[in-house]
PDB file with one MODEL, atoms N, CA, C and O in Angstrom:
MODEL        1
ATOM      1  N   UNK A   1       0.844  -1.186   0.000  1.00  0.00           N
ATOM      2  CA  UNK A   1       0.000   0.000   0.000  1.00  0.00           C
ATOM      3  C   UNK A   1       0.888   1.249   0.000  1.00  0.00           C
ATOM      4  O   UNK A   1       1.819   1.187   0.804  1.00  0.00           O
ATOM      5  N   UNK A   2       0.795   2.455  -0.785  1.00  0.00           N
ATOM      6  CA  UNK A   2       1.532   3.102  -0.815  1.00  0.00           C
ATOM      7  C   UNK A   2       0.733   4.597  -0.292  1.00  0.00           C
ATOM      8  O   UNK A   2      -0.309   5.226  -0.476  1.00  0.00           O
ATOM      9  N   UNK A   3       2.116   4.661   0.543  1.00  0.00           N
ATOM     10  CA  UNK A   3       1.206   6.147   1.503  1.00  0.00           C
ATOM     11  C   UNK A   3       0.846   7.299   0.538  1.00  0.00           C
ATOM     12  O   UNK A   3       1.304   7.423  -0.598  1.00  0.00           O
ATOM     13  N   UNK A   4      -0.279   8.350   1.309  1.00  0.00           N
ATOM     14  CA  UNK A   4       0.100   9.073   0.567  1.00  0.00           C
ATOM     15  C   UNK A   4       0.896  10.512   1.110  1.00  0.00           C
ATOM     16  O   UNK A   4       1.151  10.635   2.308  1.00  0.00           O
ATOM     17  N   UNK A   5       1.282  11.641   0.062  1.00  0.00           N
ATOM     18  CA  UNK A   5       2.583  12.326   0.282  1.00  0.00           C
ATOM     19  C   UNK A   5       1.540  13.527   0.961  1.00  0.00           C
ATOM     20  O   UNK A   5       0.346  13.823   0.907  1.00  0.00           O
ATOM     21  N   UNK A   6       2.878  14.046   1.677  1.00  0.00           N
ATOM     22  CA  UNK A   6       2.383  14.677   3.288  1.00  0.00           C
ATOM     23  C   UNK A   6       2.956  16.291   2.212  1.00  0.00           C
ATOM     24  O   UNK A   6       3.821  16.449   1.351  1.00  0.00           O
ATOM     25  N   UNK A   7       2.057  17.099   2.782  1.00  0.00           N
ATOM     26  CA  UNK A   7       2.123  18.248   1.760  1.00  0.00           C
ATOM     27  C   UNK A   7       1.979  19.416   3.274  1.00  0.00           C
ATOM     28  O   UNK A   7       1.246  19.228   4.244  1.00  0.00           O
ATOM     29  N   UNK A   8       3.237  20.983   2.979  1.00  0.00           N
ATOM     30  CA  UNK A   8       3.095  21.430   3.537  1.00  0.00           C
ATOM     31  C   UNK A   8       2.738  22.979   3.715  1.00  0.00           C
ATOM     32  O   UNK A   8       3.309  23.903   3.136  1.00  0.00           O
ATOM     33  N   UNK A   9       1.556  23.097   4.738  1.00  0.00           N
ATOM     34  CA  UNK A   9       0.497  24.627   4.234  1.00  0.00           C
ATOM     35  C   UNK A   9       1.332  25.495   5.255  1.00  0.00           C
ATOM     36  O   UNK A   9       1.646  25.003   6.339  1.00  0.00           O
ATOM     37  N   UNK A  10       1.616  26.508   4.989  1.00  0.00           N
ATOM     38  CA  UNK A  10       1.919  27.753   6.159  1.00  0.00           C
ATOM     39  C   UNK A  10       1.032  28.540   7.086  1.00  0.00           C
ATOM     40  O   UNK A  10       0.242  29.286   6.507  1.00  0.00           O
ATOM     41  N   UNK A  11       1.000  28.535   8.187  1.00  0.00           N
ATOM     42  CA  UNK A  11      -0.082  29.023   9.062  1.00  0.00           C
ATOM     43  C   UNK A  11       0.414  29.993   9.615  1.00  0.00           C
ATOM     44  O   UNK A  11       1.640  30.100   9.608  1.00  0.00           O
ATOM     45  N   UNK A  12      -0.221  30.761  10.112  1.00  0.00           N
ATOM     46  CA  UNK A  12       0.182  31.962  11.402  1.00  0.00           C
ATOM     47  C   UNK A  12      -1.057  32.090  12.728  1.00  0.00           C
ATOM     48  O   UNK A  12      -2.233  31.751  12.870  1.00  0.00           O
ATOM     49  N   UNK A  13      -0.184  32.665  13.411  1.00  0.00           N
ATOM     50  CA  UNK A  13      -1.136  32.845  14.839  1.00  0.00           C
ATOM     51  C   UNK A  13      -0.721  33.936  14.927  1.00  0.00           C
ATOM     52  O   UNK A  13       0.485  34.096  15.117  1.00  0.00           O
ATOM     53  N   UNK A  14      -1.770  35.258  14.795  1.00  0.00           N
ATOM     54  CA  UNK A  14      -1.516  36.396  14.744  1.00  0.00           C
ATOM     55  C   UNK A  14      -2.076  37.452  15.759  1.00  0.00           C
ATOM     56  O   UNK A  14      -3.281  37.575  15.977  1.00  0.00           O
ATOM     57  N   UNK A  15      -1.165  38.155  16.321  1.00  0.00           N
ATOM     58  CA  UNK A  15      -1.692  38.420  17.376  1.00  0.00           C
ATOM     59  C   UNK A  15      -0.490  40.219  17.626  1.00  0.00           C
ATOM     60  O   UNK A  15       0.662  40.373  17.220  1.00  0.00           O
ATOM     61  N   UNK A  16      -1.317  41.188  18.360  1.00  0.00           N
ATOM     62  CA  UNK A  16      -0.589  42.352  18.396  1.00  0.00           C
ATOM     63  C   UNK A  16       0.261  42.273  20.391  1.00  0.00           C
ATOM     64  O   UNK A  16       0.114  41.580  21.398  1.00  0.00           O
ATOM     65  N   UNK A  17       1.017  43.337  19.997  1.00  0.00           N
ATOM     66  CA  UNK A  17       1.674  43.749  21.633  1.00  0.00           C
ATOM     67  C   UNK A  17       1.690  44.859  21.701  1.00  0.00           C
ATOM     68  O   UNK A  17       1.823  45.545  20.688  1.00  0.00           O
ATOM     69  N   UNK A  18       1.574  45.325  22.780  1.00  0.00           N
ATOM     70  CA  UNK A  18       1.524  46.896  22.583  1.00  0.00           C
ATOM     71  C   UNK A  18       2.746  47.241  23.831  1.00  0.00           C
ATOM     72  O   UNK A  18       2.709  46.535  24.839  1.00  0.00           O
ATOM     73  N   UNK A  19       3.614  48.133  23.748  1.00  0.00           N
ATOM     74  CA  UNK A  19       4.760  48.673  24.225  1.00  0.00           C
ATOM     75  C   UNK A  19       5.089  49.645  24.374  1.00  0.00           C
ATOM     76  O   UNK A  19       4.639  49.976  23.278  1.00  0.00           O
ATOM     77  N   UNK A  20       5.583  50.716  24.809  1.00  0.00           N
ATOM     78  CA  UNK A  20       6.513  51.704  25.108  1.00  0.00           C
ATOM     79  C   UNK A  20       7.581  51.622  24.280  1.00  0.00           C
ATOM     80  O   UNK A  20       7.843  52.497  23.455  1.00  0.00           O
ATOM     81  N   UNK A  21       8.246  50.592  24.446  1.00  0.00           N
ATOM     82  CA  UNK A  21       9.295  49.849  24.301  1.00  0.00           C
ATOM     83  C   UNK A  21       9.839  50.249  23.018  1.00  0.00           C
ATOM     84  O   UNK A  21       8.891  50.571  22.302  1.00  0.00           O
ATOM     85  N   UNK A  22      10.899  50.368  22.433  1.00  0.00           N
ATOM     86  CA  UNK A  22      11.595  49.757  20.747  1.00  0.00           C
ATOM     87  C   UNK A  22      11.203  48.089  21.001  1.00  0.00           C
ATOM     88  O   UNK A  22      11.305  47.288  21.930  1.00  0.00           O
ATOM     89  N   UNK A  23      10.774  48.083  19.811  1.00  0.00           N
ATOM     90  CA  UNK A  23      10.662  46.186  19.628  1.00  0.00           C
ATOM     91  C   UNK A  23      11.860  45.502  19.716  1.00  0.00           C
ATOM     92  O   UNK A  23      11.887  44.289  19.924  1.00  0.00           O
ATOM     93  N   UNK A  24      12.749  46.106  19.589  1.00  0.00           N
ATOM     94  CA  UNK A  24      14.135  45.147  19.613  1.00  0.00           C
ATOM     95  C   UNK A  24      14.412  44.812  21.164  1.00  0.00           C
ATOM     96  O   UNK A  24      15.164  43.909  21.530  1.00  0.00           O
ATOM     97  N   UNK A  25      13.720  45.641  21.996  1.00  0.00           N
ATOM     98  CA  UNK A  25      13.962  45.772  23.260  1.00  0.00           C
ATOM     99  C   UNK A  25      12.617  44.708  23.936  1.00  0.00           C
ATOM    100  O   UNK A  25      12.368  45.041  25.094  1.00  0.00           O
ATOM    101  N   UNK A  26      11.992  43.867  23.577  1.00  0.00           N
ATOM    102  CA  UNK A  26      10.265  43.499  24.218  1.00  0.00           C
ATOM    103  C   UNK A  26      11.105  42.123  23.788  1.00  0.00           C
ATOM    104  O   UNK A  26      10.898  41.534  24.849  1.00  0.00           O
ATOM    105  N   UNK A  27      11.702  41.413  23.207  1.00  0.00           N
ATOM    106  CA  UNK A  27      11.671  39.730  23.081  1.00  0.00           C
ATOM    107  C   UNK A  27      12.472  39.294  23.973  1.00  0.00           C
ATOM    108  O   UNK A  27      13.349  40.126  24.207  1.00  0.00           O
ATOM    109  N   UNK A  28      12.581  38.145  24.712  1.00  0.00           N
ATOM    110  CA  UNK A  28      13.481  37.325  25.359  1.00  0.00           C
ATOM    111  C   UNK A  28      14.058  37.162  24.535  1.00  0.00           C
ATOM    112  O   UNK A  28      13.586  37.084  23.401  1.00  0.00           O
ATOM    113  N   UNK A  29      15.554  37.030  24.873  1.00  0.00           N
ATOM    114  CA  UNK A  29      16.893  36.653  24.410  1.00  0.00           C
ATOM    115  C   UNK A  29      17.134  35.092  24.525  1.00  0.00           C
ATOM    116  O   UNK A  29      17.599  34.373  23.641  1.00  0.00           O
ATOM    117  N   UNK A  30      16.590  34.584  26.206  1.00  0.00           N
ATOM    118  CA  UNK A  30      16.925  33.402  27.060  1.00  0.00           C
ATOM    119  C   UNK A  30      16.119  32.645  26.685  1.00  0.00           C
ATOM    120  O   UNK A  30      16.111  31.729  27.508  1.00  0.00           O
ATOM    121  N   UNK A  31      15.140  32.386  25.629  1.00  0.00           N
ATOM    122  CA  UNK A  31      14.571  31.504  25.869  1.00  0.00           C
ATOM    123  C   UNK A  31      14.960  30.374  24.847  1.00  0.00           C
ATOM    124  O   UNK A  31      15.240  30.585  23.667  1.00  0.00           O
ATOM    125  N   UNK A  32      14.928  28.525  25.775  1.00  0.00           N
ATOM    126  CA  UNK A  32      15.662  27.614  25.321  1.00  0.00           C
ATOM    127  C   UNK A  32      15.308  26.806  23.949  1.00  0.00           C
ATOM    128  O   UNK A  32      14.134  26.867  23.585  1.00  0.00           O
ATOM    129  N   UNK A  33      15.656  26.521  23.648  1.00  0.00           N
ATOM    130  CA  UNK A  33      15.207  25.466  22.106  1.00  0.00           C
ATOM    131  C   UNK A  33      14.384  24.679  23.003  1.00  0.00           C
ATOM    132  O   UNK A  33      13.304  24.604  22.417  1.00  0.00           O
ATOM    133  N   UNK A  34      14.273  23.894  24.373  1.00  0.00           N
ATOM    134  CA  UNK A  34      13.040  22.760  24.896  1.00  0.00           C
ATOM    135  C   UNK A  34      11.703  24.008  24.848  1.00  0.00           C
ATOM    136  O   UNK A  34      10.632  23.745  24.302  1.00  0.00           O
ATOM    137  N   UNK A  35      11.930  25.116  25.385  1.00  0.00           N
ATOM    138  CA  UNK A  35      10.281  25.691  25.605  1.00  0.00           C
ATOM    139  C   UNK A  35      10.047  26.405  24.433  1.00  0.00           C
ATOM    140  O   UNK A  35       8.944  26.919  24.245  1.00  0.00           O
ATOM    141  N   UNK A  36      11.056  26.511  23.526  1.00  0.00           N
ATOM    142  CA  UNK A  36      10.340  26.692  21.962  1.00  0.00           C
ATOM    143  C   UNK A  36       9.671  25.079  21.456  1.00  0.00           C
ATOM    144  O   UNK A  36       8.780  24.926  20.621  1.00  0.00           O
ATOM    145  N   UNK A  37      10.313  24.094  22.145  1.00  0.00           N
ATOM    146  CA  UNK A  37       9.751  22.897  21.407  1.00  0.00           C
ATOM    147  C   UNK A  37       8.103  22.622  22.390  1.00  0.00           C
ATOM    148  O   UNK A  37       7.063  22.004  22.162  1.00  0.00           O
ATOM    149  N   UNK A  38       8.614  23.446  23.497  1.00  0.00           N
ATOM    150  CA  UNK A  38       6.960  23.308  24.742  1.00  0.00           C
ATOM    151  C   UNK A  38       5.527  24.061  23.544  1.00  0.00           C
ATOM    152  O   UNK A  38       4.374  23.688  23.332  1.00  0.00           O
ATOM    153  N   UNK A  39       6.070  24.830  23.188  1.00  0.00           N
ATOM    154  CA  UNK A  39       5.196  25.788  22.390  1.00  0.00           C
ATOM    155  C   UNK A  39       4.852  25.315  21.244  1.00  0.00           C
ATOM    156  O   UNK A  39       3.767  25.528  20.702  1.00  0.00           O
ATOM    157  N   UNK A  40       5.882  24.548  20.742  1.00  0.00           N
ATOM    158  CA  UNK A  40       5.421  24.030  19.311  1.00  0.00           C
ATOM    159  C   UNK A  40       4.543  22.703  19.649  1.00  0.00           C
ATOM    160  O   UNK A  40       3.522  22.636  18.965  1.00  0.00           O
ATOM    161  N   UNK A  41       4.719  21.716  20.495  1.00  0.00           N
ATOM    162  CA  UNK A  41       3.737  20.624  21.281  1.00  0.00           C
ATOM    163  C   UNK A  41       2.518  21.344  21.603  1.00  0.00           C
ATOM    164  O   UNK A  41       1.484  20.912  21.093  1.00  0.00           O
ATOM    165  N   UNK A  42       2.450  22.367  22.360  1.00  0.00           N
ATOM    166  CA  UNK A  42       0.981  23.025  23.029  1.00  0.00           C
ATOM    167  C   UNK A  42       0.364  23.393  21.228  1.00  0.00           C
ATOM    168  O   UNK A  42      -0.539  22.845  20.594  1.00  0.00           O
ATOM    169  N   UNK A  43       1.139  24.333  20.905  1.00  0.00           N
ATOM    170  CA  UNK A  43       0.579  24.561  19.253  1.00  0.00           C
ATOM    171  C   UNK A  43      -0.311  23.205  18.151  1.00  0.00           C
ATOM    172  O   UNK A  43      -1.244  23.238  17.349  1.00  0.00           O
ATOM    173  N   UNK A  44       0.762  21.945  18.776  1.00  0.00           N
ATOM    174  CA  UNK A  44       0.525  20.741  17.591  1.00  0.00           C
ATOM    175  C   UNK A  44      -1.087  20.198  18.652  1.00  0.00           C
ATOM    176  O   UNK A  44      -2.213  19.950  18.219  1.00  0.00           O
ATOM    177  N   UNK A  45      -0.730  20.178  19.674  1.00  0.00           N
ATOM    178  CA  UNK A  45      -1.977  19.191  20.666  1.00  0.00           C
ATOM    179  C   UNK A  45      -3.055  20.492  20.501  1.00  0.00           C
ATOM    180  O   UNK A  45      -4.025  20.157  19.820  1.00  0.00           O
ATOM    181  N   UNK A  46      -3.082  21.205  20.737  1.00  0.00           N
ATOM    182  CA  UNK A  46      -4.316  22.328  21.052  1.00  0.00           C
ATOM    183  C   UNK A  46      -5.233  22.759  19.666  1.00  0.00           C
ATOM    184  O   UNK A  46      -6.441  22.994  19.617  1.00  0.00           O
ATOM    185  N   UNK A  47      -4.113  22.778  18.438  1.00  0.00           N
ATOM    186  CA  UNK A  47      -5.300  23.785  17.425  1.00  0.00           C
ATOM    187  C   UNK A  47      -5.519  22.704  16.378  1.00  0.00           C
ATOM    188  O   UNK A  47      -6.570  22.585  15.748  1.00  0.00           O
ATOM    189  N   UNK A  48      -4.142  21.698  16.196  1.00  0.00           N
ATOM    190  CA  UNK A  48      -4.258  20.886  15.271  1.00  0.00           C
ATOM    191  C   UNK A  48      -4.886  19.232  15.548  1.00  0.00           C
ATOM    192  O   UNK A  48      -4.718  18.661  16.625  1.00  0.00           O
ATOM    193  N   UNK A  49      -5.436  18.764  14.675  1.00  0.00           N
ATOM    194  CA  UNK A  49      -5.974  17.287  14.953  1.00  0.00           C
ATOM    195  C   UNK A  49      -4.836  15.891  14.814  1.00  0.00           C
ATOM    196  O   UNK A  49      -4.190  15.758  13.775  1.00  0.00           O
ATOM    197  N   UNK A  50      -4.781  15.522  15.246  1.00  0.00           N
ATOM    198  CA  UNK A  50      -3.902  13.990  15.720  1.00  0.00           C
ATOM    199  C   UNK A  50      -3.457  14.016  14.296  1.00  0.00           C
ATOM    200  O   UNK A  50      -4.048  14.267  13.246  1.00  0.00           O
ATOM    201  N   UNK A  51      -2.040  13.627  14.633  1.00  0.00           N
ATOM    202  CA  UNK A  51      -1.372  12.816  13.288  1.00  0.00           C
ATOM    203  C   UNK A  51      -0.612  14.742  12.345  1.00  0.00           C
ATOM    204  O   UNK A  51       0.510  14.632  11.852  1.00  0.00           O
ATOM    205  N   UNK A  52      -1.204  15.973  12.248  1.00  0.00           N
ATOM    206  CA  UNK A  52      -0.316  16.895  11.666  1.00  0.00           C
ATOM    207  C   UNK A  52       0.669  17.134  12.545  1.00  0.00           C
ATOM    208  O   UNK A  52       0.293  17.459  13.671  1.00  0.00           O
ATOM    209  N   UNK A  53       2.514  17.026  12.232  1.00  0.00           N
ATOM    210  CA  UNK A  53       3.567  18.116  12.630  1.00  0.00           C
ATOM    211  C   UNK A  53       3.400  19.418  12.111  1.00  0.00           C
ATOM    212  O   UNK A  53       2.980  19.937  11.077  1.00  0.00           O
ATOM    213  N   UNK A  54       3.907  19.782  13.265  1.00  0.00           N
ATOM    214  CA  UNK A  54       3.782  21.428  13.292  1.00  0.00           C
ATOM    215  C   UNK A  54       5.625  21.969  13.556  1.00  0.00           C
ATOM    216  O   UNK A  54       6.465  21.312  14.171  1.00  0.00           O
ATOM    217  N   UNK A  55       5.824  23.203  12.939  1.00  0.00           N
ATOM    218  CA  UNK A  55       7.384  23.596  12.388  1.00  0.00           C
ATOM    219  C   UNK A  55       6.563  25.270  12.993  1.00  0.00           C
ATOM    220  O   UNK A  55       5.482  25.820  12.781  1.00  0.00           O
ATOM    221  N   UNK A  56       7.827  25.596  13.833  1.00  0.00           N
ATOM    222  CA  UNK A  56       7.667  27.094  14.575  1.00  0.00           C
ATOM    223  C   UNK A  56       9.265  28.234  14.296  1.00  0.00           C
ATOM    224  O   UNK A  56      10.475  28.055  14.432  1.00  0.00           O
ATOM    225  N   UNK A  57       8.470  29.280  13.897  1.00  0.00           N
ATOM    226  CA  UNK A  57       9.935  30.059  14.205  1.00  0.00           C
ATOM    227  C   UNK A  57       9.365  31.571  14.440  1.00  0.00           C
ATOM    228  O   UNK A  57       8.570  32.174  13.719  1.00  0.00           O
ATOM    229  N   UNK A  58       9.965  32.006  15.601  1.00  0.00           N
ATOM    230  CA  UNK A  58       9.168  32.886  16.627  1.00  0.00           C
ATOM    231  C   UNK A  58      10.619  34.412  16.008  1.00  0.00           C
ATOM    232  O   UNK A  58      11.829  34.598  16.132  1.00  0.00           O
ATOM    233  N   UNK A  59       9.271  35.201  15.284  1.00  0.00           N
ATOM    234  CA  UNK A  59      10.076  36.127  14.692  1.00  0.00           C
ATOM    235  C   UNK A  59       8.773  37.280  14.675  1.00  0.00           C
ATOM    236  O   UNK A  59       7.613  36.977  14.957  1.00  0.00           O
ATOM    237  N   UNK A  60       9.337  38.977  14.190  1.00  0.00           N
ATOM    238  CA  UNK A  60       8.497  39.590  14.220  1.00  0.00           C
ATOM    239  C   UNK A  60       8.466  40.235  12.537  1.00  0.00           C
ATOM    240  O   UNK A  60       9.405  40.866  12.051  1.00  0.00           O
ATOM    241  N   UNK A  61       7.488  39.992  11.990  1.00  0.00           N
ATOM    242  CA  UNK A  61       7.410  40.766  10.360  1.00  0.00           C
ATOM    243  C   UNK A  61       6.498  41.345  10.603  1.00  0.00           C
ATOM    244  O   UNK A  61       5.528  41.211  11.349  1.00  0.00           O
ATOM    245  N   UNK A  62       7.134  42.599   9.352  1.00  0.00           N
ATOM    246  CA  UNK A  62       6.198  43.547   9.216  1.00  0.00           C
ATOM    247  C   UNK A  62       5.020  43.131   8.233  1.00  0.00           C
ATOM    248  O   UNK A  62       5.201  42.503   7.190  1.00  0.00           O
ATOM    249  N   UNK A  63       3.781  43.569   8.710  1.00  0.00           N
ATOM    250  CA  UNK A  63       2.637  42.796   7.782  1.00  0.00           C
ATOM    251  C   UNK A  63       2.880  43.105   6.178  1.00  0.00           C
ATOM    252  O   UNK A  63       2.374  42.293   5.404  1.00  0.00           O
ATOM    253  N   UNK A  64       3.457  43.979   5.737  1.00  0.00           N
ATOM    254  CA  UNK A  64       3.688  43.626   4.066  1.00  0.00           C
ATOM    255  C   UNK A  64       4.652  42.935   3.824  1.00  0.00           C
ATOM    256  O   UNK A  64       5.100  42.947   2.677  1.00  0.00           O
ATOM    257  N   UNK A  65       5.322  42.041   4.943  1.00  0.00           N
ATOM    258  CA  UNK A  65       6.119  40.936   4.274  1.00  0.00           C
ATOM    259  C   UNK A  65       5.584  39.902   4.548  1.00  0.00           C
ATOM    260  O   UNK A  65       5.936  38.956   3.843  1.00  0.00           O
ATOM    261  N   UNK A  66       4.855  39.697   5.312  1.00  0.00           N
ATOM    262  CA  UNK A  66       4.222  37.866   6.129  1.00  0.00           C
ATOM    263  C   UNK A  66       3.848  36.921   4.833  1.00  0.00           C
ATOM    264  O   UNK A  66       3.695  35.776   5.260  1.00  0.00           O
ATOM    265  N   UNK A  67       3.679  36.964   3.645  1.00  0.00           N
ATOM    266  CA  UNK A  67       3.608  36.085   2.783  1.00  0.00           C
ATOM    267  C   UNK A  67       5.007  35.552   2.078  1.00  0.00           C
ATOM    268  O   UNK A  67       5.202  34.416   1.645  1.00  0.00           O
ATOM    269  N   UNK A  68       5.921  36.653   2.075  1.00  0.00           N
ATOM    270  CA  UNK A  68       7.514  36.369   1.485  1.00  0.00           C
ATOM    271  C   UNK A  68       8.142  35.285   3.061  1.00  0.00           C
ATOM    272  O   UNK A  68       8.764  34.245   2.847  1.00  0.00           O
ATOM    273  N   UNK A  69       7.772  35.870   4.867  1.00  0.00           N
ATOM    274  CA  UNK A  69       8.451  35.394   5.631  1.00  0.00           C
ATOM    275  C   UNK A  69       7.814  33.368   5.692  1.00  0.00           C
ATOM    276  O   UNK A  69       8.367  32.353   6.116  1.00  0.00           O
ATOM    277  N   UNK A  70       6.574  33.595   5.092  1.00  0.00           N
ATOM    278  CA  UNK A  70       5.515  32.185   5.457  1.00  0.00           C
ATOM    279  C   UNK A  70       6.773  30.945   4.691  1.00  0.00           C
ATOM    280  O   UNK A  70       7.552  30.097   5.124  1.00  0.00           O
ATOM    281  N   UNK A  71       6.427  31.408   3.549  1.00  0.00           N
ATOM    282  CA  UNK A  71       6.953  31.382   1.975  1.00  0.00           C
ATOM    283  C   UNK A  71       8.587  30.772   2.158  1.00  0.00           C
ATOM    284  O   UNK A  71       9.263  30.083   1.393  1.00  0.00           O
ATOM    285  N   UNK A  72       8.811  31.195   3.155  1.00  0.00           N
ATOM    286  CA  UNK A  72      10.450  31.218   3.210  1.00  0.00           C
ATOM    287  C   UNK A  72      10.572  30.334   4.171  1.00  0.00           C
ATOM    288  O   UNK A  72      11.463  29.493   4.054  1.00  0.00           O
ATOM    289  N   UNK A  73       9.732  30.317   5.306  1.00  0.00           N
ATOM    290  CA  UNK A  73      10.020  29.108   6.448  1.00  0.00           C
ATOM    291  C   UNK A  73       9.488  28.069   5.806  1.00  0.00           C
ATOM    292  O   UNK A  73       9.725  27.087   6.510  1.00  0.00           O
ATOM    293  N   UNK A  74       8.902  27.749   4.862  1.00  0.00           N
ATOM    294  CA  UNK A  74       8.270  27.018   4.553  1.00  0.00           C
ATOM    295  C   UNK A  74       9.091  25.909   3.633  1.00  0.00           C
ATOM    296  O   UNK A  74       9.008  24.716   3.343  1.00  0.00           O
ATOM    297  N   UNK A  75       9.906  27.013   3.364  1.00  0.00           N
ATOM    298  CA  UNK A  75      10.825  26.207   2.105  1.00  0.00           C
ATOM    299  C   UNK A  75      11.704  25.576   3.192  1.00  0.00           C
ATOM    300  O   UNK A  75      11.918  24.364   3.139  1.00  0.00           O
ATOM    301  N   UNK A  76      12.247  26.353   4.215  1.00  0.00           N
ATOM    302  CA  UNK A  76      13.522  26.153   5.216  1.00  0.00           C
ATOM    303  C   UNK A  76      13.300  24.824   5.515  1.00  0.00           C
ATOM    304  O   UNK A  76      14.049  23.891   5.228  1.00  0.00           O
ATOM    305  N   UNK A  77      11.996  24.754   6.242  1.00  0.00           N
ATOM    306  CA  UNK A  77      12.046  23.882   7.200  1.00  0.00           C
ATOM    307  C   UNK A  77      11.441  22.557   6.235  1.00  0.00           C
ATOM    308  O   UNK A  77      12.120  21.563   6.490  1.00  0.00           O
ATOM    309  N   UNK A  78      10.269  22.231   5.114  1.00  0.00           N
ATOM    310  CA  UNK A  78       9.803  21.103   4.093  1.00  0.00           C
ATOM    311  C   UNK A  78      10.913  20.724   3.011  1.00  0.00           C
ATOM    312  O   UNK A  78      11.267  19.563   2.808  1.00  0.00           O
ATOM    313  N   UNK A  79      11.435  21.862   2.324  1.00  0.00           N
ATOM    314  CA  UNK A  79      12.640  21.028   1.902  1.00  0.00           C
ATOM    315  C   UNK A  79      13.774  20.120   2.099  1.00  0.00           C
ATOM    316  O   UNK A  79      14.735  20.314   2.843  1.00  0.00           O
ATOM    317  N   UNK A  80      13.535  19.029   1.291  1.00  0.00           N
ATOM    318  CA  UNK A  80      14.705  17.869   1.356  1.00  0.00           C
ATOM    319  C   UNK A  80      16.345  18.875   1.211  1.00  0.00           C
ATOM    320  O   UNK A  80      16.425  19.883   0.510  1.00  0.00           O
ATOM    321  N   UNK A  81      17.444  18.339   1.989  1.00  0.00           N
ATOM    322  CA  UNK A  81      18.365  19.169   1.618  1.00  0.00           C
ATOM    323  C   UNK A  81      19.028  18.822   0.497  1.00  0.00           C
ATOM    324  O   UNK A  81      19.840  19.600  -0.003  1.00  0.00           O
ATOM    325  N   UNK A  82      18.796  17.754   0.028  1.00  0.00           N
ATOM    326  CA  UNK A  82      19.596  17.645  -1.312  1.00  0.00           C
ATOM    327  C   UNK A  82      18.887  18.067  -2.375  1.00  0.00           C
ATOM    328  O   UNK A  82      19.321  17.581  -3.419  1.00  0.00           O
ATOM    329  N   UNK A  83      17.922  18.815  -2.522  1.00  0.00           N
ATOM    330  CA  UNK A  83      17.239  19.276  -3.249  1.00  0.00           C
ATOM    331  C   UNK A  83      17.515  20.716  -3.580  1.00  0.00           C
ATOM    332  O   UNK A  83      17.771  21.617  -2.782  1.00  0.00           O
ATOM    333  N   UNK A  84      17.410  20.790  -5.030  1.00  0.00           N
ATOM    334  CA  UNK A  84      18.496  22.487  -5.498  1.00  0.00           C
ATOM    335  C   UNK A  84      17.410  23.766  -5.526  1.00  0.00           C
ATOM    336  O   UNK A  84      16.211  23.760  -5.246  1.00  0.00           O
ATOM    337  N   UNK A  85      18.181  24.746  -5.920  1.00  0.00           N
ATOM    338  CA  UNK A  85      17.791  26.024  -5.692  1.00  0.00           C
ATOM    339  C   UNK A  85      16.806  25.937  -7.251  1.00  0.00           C
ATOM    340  O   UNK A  85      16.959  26.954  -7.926  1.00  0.00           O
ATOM    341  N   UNK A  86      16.049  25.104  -7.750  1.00  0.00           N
ATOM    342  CA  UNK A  86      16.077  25.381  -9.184  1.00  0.00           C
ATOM    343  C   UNK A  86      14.658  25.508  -9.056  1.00  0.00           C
ATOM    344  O   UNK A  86      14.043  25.535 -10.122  1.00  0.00           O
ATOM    345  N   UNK A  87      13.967  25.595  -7.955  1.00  0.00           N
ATOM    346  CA  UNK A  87      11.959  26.271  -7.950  1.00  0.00           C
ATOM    347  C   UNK A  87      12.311  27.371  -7.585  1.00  0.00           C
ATOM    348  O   UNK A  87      11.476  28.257  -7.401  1.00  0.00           O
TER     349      UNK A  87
ENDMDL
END
């Protein structure tokens, strides 16, 4: 029986902050690759149904780029690495 091929969509969870602050100044620095992986588990168990992986990268874009940044993690993280620059 031959499976079938696992295809991958880009999502966002979009959400504002409001600050005083410069933005460069509002993100944790410290936080570890396990509670980025806590977040990506709470993310996979909570919104998605049994059986989808879920791929996280905790960054801030400006809304006229969020389709070039989707676009781009998307390639990062679903592409095979032996696979060339030629799409």
């Amino acid at each position: 029986m031959m499976s079938e091929e696992k295809k991958a969509y880009p999502f966002a969870l979009v959400g504002f902050f409001v600050t005083e602050k410069n933005v460069s100044d509002v993100f944790r620095t410290d936080v570890s690759p396990e509670q980025l992986e806590e977040i990506r588990e709470l993310i996979k168990k909570l919104i998605f149904v049994e059986g989808v992986d879920v791929a996280i990268a905790p960054f801030v874009v400006p809304p006229d780029q969020v389709n070039d940044a989707l676009q781009q993690l998307a390639e990062a993280v679903f592409s095979p690495p032996e696979e060339g620059k030629d799409n």
